[in-house]
C-alpha positions in Angstrom: -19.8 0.0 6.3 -16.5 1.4 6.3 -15.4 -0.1 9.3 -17.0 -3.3 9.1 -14.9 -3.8 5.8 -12.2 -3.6 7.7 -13.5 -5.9 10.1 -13.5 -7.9 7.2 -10.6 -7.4 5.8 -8.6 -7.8 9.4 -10.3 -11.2 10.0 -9.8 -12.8 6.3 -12.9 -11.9 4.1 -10.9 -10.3 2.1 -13.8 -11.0 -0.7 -16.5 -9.4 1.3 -14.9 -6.1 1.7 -14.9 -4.2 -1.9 -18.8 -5.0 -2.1 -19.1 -3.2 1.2 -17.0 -0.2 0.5 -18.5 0.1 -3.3 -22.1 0.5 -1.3 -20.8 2.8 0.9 -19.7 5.0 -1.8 -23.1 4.5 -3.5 -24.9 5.2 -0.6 -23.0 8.1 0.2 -21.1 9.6 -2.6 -20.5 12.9 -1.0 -18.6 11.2 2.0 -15.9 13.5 3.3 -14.3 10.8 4.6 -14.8 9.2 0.7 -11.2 8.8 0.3 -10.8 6.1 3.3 -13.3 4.0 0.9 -11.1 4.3 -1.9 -8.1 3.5 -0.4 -9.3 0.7 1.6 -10.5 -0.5 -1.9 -6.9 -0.3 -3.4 -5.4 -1.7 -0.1 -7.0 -5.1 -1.0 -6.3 -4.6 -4.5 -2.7 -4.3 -4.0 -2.8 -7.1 -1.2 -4.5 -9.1 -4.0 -1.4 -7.9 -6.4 -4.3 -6.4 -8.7 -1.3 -3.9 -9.3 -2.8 -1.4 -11.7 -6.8 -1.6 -9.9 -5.1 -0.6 -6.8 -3.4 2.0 -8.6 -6.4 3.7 -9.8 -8.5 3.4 -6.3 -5.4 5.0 -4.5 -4.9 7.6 -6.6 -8.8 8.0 -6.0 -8.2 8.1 -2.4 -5.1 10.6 -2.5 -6.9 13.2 -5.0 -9.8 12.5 -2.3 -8.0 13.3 0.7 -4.6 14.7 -0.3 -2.8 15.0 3.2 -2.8 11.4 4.2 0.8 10.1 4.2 -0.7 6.8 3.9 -2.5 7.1 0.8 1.6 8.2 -0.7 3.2 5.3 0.8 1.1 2.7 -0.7 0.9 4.5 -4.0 4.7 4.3 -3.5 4.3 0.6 -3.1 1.8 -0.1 -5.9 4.4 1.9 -8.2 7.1 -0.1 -7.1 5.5 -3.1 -7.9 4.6 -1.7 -11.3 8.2 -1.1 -12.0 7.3 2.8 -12.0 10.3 3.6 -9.9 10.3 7.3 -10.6 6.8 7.4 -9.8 7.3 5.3 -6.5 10.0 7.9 -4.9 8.2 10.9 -6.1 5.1 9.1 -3.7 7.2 7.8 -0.8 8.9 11.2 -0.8 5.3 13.0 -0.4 4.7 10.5 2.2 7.3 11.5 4.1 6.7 15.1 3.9 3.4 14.2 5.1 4.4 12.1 8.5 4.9 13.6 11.2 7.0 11.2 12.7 9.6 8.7 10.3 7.5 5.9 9.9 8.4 6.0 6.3 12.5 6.4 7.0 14.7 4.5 4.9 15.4 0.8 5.9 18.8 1.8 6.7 17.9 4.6 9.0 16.3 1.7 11.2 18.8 -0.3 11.4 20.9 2.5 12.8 17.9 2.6 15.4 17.8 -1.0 16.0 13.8 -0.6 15.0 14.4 -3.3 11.6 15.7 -6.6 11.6 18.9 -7.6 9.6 16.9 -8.8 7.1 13.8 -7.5 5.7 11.0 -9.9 5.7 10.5 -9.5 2.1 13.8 -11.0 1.2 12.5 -14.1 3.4 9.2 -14.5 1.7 10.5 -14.2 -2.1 13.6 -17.0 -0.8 10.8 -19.2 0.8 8.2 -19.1 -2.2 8.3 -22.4 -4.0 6.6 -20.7 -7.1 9.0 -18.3 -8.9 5.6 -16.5 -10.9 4.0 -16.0 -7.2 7.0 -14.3 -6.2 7.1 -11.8 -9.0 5.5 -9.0 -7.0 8.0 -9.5 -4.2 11.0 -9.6 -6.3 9.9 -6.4 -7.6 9.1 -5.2 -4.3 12.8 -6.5 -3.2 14.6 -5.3 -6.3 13.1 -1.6 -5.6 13.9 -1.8 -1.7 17.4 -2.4 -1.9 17.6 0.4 -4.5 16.4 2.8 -1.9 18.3 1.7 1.0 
């Protein structure tokens, strides 16, 4: 069920894939593996900018499985959108312990690399959104990334 909600989630369904993962953990509650369902839960919560929901399922999926950098780094995220900036770096700094490789260096770091473009996506996406209130997440997201870079 796991991984045909992210089947789901991959090709759109994005509605279809907390039903499948809230069986899964009925169906298995025990699951080592348990935390994978949680944080795929608050993955589409946060893609969904249901802030505070994904919040709660990815702090159920860290406690769960602590040692999984990615759990951290989209804590870090959720935080960040929450305006929990303390909260955010404390996450994206255990996130980085975690890696074992710098896939959660600093923007700036990249650059210096030549792995991130001039200009982060992000800042493209909140310019292009017609609708100021369906760019709040992003601004938010935006404000907190140039904080940290």
């Amino acid at each position: 069920m796991h991984g045909l909600a992210w089947c789901k989630l991959c090709t759109g369904s994005i509605q279809e894939v907390t039903p499948l993962l809230e069986r899964a953990i009925r169906l298995s509650p025990r699951d080592p593996q348990i935390g994978h369902f949680y944080g795929l839960i608050g993955t589409v919560d946060l893609v969904q900018s249901h802030i505070d929901e994904a919040i709660i399922w990815l702090n159920k999926a860290r406690s769960a499985i602590p040692g999984v950098p990615t759990f951290h780094a989209q804590l870090a995220s959720a935080y960040a959108l929450n305006g929990e900036a303390e909260r955010a770096a404390a996450e994206l700094a255990e996130a980085r312990r975690l890696a074992s490789d710098d896939r959660y260096s600093t923007i700036a770091r990249w650059r210096a690399v030549g792995l991130a473009p001039e200009r982060p996506k992000i800042r493209d996406l909140v310019e292009a959104t017609p609708d100021p209130r369906s760019a709040g997440p992003l601004r938010a997201a935006w404000s907190w990334l140039k904080q940290t870079t």
